[in-house]
C-alpha positions as CSV (number, residue, x, y, z in Angstrom):
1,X,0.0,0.0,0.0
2,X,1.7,3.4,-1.1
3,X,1.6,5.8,1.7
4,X,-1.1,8.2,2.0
5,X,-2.9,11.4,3.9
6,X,-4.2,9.4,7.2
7,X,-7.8,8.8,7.2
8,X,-10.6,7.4,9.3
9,X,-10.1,3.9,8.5
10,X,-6.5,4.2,8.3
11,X,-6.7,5.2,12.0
12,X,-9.0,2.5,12.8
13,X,-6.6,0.2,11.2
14,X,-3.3,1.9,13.0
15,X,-4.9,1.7,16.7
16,X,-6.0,-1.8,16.1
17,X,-2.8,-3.1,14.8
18,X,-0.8,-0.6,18.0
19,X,-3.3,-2.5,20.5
20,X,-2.0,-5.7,19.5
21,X,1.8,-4.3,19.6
22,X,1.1,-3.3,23.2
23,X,-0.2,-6.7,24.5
24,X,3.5,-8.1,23.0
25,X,5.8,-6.1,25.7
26,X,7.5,-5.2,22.4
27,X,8.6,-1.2,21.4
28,X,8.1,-0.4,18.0
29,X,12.0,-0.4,17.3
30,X,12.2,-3.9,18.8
31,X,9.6,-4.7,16.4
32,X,10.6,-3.5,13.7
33,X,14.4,-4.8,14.0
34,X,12.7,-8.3,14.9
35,X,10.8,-8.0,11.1
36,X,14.2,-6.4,9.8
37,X,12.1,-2.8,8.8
38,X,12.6,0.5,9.3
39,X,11.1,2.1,12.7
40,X,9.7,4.7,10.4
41,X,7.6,1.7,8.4
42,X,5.9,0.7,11.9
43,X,5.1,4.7,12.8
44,X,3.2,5.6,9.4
45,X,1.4,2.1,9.6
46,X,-0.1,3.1,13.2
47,X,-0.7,6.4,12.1
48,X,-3.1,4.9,9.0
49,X,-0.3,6.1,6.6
50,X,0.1,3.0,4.7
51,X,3.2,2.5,3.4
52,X,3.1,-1.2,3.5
53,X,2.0,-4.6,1.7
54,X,-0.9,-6.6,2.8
55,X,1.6,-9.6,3.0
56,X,3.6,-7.5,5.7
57,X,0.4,-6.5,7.7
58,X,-0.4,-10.1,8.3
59,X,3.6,-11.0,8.9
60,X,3.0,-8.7,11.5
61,X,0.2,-9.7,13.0
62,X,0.8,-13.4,13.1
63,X,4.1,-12.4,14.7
64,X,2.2,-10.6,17.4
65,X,-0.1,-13.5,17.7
66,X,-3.4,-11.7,16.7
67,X,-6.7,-13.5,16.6
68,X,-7.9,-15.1,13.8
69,X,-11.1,-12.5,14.2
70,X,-8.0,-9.5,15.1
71,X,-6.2,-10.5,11.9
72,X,-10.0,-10.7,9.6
73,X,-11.1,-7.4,11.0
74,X,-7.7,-5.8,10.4
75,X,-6.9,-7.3,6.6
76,X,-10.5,-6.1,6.1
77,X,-9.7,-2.5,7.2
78,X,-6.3,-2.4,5.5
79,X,-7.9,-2.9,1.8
80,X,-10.8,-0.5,2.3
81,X,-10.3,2.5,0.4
82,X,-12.4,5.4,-0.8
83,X,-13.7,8.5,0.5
84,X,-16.5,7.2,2.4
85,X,-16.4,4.7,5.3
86,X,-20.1,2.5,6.4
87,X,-20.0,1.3,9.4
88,X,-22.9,-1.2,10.7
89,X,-22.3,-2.0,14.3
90,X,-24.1,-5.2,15.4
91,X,-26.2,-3.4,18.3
92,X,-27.1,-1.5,15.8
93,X,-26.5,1.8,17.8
94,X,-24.3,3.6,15.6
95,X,-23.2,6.9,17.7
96,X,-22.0,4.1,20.3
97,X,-19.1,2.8,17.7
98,X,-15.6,2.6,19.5
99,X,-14.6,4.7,15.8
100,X,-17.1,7.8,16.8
101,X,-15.6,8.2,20.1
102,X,-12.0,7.8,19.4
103,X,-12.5,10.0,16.7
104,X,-14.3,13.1,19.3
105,X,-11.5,12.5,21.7
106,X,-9.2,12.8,18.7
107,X,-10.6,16.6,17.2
108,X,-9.3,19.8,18.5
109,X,-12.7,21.2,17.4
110,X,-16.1,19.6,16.9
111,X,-19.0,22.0,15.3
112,X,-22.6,19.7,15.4
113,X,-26.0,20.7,14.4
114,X,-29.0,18.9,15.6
115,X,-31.8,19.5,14.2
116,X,-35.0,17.4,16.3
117,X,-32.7,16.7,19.5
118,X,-30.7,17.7,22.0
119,X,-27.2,16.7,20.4
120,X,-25.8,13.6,22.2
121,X,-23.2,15.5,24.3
122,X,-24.9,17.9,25.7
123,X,-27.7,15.3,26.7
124,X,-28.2,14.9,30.5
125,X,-27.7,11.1,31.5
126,X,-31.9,10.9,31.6
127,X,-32.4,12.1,28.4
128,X,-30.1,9.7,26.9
129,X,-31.8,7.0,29.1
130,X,-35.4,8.4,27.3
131,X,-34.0,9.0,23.7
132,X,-32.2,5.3,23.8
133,X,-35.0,3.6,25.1
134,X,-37.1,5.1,22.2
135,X,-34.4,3.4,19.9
136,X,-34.4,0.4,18.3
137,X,-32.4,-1.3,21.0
138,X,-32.9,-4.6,23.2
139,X,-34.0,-3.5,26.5
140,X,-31.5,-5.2,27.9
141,X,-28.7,-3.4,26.2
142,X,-30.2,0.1,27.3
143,X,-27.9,0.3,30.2
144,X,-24.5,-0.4,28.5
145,X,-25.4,2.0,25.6
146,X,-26.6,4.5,28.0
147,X,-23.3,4.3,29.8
148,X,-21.8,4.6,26.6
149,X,-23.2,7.5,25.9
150,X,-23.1,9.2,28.6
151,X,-19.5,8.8,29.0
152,X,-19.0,10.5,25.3
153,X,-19.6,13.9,27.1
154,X,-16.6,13.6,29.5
155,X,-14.6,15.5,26.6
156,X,-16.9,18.3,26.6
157,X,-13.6,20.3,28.7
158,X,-11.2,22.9,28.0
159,X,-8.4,22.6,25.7
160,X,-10.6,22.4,22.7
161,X,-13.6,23.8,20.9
162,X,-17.6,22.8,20.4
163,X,-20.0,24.5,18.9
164,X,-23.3,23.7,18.6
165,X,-26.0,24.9,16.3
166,X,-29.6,23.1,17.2
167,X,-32.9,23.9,15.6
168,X,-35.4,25.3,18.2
169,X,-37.6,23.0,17.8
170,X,-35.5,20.7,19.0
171,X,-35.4,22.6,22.6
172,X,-39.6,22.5,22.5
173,X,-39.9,18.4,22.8
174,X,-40.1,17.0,26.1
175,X,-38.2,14.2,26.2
176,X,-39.0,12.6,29.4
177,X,-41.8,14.8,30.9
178,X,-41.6,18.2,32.0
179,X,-38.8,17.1,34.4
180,X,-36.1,16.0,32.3
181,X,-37.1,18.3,30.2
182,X,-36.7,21.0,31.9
183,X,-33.5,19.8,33.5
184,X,-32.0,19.7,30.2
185,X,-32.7,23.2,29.4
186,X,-31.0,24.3,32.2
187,X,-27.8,21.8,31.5
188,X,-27.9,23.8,28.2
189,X,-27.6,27.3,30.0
190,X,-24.7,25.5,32.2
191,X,-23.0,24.4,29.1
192,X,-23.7,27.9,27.3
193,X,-21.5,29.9,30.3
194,X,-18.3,28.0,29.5
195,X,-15.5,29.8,27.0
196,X,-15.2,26.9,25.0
197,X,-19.0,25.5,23.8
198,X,-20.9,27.7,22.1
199,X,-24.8,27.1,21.7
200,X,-26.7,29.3,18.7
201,X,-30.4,28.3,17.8
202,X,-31.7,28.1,14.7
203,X,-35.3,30.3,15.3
204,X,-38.0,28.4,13.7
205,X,-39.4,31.7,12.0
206,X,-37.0,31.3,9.6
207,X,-39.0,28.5,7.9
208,X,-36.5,26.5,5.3
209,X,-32.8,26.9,5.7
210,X,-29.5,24.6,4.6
211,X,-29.6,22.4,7.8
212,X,-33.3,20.5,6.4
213,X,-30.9,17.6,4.8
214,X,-30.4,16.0,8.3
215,X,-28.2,16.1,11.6
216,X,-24.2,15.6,11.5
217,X,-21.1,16.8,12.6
218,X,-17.6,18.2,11.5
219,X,-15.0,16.9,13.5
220,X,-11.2,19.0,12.8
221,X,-7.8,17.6,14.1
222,X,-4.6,18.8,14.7
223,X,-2.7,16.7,12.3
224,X,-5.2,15.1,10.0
225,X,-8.1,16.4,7.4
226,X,-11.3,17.0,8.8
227,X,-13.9,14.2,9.6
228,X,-17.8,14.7,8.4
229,X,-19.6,11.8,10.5
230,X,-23.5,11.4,9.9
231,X,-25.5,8.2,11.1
232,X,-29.1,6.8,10.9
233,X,-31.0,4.2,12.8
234,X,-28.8,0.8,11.4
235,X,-25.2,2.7,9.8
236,X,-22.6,5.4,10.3
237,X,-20.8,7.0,7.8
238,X,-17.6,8.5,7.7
239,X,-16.2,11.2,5.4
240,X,-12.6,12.8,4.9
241,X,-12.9,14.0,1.3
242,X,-12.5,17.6,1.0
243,X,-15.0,17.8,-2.0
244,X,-17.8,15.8,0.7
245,X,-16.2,18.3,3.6
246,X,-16.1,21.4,1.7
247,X,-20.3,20.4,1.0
248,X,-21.1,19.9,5.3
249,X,-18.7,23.0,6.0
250,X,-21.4,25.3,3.5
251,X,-23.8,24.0,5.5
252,X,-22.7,25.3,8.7
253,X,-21.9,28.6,7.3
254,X,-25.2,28.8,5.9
255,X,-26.3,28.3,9.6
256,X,-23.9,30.7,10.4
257,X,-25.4,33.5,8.8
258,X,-28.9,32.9,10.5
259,X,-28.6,31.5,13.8
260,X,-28.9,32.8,17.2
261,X,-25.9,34.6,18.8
262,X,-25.2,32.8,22.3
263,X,-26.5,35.2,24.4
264,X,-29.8,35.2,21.9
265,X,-29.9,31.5,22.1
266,X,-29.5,31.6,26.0
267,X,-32.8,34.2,26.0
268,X,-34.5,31.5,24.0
269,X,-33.7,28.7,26.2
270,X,-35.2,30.9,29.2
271,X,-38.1,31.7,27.4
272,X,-38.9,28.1,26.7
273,X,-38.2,27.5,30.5
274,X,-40.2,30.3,31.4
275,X,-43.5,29.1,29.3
276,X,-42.7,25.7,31.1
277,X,-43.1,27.4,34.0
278,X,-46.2,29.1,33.4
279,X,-48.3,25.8,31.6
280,X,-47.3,24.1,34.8
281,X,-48.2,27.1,37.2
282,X,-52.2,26.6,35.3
283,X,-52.1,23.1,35.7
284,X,-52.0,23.7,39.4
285,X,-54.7,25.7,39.2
């Protein structure tokens, strides 16, 4: 395989093929001098690079004792190529992938718009338990992929940058009774106070606008060519084309141009909260 620009699957490939280094004791100049290559030849490889024959993938893995199922899923990932990767996890929860999240913990920067839900990391632990209970998961599974899920937001910290542009419609269903719901509003105005997350609504008097195609997100790295991700109930896709990125990054600058400021988008949220307040207060009545 010539070497190449890494990619999504090219990093897939490079931290499955590292995790198997690691459970040999071996350093990759050990390694390499033990299969007579260059250090260099081990570094692009786990870096998605390339830069090597299919032949000397599975020397390398037979070496390091990989699984039969390691070595399949590895070969398979190796000769994928293209600009688009499908994913279709078993469970059949596609935002739960290993991929998805090493990819977030990966990005300096991560820009998602949402347009009928709370995005997934901004989701309080019972939304999540609500909107994954909706989905087309075993009940017995719910707990795991909440978990999962859950956990996704522990990179929501400072040393990086999220923005978040969600439809205000979104903000108006009430997942989980008026409770969650309105706990998740205020996790929202939390969220909205720190430097590094910012929150703009899309108003819904603007009637048609760019974002109608669907949700997704654009996630940007220090080293690598940004990632477009989008999924639906049974797949994930992957994208690192520029002509594919260049298409998502319109998008969000057609969003952009007529979204909510934060401090708009923080008014909104209490106005929601404040209706809440006052269907609740005649309810009483």
């Amino acid at each position: 395989m010539p070497k190449r620009e890494s990619s999504v699957v090219g990093r897939e490939f490079g931290n499955g093929v590292r995790a198997i280094i690691g459970r040999t004791g071996l350093t990759q100049r050990r390694l390499a001098e033990l299969l007579g290559w260059q250090e260099a030849k081990i570094s692009d490889l786990l870096a998605g690079k390339g830069g090597v024959t299919e032949l000397e993938v599975a020397t390398l893995l037979a070496y390091c004792r990989a699984t039969v199922a390691e070595r399949d899923y590895l070969l398979a990932l190796f000769r994928e190529s293209g600009n688009v990767w499908l994913q279709m996890p078993e469970d059949g929860v596609p935002d739960q992938v290993r991929t998805l999240i090493e990819q977030e913990k990966e990005a300096n920067e991560i820009i998602c718009w949402s347009m009928v839900l709370v995005p997934g990391l901004l989701q309080i632990p019972e939304y999540v338990h609500v909107v994954t209970s909706a989905a087309p998961v075993d009940a017995e599974d719910v707990p795991t992929v909440v978990a999962a899920r859950v956990a996704r937001a522990q990179i929501l910290e400072p040393g990086r940058t999220f923005t978040f542009y969600i439809h205000e419609q979104a903000l108006w269903l009430p997942v989980g009774g008026d409770e969650v719901w309105r706990e998740q509003l205020c996790h929202l105005l939390r969220l909205s106070v720190r430097r590094y997350v910012s929150i703009r609504i899309i108003p819904r008097s603007i009637g048609m606008h760019a974002g109608t195609s669907g949700d997704f997100r654009v996630m940007k790295f220090p080293k690598y060519p940004p990632v477009v991700y989008v999924e639906s109930v049974k797949c994930c896709l992957f994208f690192d084309d520029k002509e594919t990125v260049d298409v998502y990054e319109n998008i969000l600058k057609a969003l952009a141009a007529v979204a909510l400021d934060e401090e708009e988008s923080r008014a909104v949220i209490n106005s929601i909260l404040e209706a809440s307040d006052d269907h609740l207060a005649q309810e009483h009545l």
